[in-house]
C-alpha positions in Angstrom: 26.9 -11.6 -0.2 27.0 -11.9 3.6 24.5 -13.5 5.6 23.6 -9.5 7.0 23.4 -8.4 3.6 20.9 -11.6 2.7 18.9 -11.1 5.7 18.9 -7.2 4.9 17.7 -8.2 1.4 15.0 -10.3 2.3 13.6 -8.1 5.0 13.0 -5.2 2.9 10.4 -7.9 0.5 9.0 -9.1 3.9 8.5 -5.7 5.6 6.5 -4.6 1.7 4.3 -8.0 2.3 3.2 -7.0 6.1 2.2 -3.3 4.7 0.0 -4.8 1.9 -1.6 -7.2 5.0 -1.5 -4.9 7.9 -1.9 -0.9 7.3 -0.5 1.2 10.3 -3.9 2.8 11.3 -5.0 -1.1 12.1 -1.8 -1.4 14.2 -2.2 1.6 16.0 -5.7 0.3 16.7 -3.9 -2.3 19.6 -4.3 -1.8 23.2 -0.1 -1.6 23.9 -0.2 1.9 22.8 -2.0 3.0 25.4 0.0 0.4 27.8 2.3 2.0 31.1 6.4 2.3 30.0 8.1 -0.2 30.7 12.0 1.2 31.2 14.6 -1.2 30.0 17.1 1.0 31.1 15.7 1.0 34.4 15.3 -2.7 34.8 19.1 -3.5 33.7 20.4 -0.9 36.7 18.0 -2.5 38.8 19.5 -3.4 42.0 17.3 -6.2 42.3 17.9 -8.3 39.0 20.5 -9.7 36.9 21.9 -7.2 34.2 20.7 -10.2 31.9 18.8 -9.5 29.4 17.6 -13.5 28.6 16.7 -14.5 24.9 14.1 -16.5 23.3 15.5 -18.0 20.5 14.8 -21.3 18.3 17.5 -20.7 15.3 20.0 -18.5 13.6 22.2 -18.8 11.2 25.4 -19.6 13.0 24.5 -22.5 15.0 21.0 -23.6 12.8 18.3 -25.3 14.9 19.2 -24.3 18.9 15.6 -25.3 20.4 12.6 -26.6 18.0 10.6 -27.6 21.6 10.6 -24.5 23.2 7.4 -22.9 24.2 7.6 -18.7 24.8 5.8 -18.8 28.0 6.9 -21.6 30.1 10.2 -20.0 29.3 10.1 -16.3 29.0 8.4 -16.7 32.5 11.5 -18.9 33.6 13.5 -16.2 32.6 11.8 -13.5 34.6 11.7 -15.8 37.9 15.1 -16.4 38.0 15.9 -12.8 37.8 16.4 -11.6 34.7 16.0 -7.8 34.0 14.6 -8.3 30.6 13.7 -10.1 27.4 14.7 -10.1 23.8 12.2 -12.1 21.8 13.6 -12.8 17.7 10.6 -11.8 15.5 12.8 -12.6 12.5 10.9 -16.1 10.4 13.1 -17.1 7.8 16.6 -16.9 9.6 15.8 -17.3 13.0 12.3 -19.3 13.4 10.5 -16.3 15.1 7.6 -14.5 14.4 5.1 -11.5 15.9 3.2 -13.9 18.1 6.7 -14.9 20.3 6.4 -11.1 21.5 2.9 -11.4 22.4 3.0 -14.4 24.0 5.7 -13.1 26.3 3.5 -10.0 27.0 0.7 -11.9 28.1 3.2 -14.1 31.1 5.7 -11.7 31.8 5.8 -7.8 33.3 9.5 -6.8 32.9 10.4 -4.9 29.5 10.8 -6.6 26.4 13.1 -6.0 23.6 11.5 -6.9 20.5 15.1 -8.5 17.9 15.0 -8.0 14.5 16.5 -6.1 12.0 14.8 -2.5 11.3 15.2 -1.0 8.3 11.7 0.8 7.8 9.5 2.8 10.5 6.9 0.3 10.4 8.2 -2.3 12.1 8.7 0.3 15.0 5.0 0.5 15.6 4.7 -2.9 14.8 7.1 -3.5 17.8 4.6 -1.5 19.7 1.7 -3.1 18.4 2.7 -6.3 19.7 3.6 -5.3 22.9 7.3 -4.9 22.8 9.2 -2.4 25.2 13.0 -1.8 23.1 13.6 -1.6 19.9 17.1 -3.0 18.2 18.9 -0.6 15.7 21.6 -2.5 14.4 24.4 0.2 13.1 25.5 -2.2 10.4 23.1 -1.9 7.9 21.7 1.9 9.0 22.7 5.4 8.2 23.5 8.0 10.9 20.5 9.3 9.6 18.4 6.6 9.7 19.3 6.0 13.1 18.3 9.4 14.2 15.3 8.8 12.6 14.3 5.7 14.1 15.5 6.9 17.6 13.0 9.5 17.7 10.2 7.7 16.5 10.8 5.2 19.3 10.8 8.0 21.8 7.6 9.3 20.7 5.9 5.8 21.3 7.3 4.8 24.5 9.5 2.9 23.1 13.5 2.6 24.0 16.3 1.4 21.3 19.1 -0.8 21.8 22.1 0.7 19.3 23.8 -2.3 18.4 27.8 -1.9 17.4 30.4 -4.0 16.5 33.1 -1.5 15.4 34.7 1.7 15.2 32.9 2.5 12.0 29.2 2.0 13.4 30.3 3.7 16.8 30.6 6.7 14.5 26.9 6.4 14.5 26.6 6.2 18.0 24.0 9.4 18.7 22.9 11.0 21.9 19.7 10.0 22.2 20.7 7.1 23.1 20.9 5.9 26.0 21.8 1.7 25.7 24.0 0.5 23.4 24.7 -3.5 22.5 28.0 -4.4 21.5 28.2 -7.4 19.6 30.8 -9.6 21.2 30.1 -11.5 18.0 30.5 -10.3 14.0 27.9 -10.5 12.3 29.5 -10.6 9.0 32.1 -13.7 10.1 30.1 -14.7 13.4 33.5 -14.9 15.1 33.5 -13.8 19.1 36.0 -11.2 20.5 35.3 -9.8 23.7 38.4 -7.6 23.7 37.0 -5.6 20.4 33.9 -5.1 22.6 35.8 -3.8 25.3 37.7 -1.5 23.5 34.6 -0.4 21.9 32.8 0.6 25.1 35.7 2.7 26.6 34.7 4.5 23.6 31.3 5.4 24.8 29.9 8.4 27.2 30.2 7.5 30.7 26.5 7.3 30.7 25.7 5.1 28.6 24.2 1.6 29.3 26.7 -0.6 28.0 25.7 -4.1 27.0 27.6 -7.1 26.0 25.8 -9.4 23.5 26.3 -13.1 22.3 29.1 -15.6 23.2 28.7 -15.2 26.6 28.6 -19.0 27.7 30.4 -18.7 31.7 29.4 -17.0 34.8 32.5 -15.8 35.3 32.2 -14.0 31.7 29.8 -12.0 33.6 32.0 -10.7 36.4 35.1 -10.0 34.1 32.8 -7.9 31.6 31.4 -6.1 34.4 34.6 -5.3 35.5 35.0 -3.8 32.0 32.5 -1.0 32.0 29.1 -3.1 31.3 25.9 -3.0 32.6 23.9 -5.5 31.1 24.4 -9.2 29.2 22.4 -10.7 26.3 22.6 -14.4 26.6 20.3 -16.5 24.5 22.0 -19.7 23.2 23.5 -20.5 26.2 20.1 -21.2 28.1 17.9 -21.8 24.8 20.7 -25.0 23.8 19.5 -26.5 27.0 16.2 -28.7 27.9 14.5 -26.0 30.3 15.9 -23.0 29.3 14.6 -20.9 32.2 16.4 -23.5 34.6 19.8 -23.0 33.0 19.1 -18.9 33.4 18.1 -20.0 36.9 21.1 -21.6 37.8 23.1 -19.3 35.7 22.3 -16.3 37.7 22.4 -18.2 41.0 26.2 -18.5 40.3 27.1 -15.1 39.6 25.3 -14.1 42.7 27.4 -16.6 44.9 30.7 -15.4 43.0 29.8 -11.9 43.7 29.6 -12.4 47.6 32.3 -14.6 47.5 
């Protein structure tokens, strides 16, 4: 069994436990559904910010612990000064040390959208995400049908909420439906957690012109950011790369500050 398939498996027991605590009439009873959009497609094409969608993140499974000391606030709020056009907060507790409150915490600090990371598999956690103040959802293609995807999609919709398709290849971009409109492509396998940014390139001259292409994980240079651009993509998920570091909202900071100078340069 791969690590998807064991984090699959223990979601479904975790997502039973939060129905038996939490019914979906009490969520729905939270002040975030009646809360303004908040377009995360809008804020990556944003002339104005980054294209980096900045992570909060204290473990995974790859690397193990990445940043036990970390508090959401001081550095969601780091993130959103420095110029980043989003969030992605992990919810996930067992693999990847995160839990509801991260989301919520970043709510409270922060104005641009927020993607709430974890794996869906059930409609609940979708207004959960909304519950807690998130603005994206992530469908990871992986361990979803076509149908489920559909499914989810439209749910999303119907809450406000957007989804972030998540591929890593040719197979899951079968799955890829209209309704979508931003797509993740996972420079890294989830399965091996090897990075390839070519097979994520090849993947997103695959994809309507329209689409919001972003590239996810590995991305660790500025000059990463330029050369993926280049390639078709508007948007980059970078979480280790800042989180790894002391003050995380510092490194996304000074991160940004050299694409910018390479871009007028």
């Amino acid at each position: 069994m791969n690590i998807l398939d064991k984090i699959i498996t223990h979601k479904k027991t975790e997502v039973a436990a939060a129905k038996e605590i939490q019914s979906i009439q009490s969520l729905e009873k939270s002040s975030y559904f009646s809360a303004p959009k908040i377009s995360l497609k809008e804020y990556i094409l944003r002339d104005d910010k980054s294209g980096i969608i900045a992570e909060f993140k204290r473990k995974s499974p790859s690397k193990g612990i990445i940043n036990e000391t970390a508090l959401v606030p001081n550095v969601t709020a780091g993130y959103s000064n420095a110029g980043a056009s989003a969030l992605s907060v992990l919810t996930d507790a067992k693999f990847f040390g995160g839990t509801n409150d991260d989301v919520l915490a970043a709510r409270k600090v922060n104005d641009i959208p927020i993607l709430r990371k974890d794996f869906t598999i059930d409609e609940y956690q979708i207004i959960e995400a909304k519950s807690i103040g998130a603005n994206a959802i992530l469908l990871i293609a992986a361990v979803l049908t076509k149908a489920e995807i559909k499914q989810f999609t439209t749910l999303a919709h119907n809450l406000g909420l957007e989804v972030l398709l998540e591929i890593h290849t040719n197979e899951e971009l079968d799955k890829y439906i209209p309704e979508i409109s931003v797509v993740g492509i996972n420079n890294r396998n989830l399965k091996t957690f090897e990075v390839d940014f070519d097979n994520a390139i090849r993947l997103a001259k695959s994809l309507p012109s329209d689409t919001i292409k972003i590239a996810e994980s590995g991305i660790s240079d500025y000059k990463d950011i330029g050369y993926l651009r280049a390639q078709g993509f508007d948007g980059f998920l970078i979480g280790e790369n800042f989180m790894k570091t002391e003050n995380p909202g510092q490194a996304c900071s000074e991160f940004i500050e050299k694409i910018n100078k390479n871009s007028h340069a």
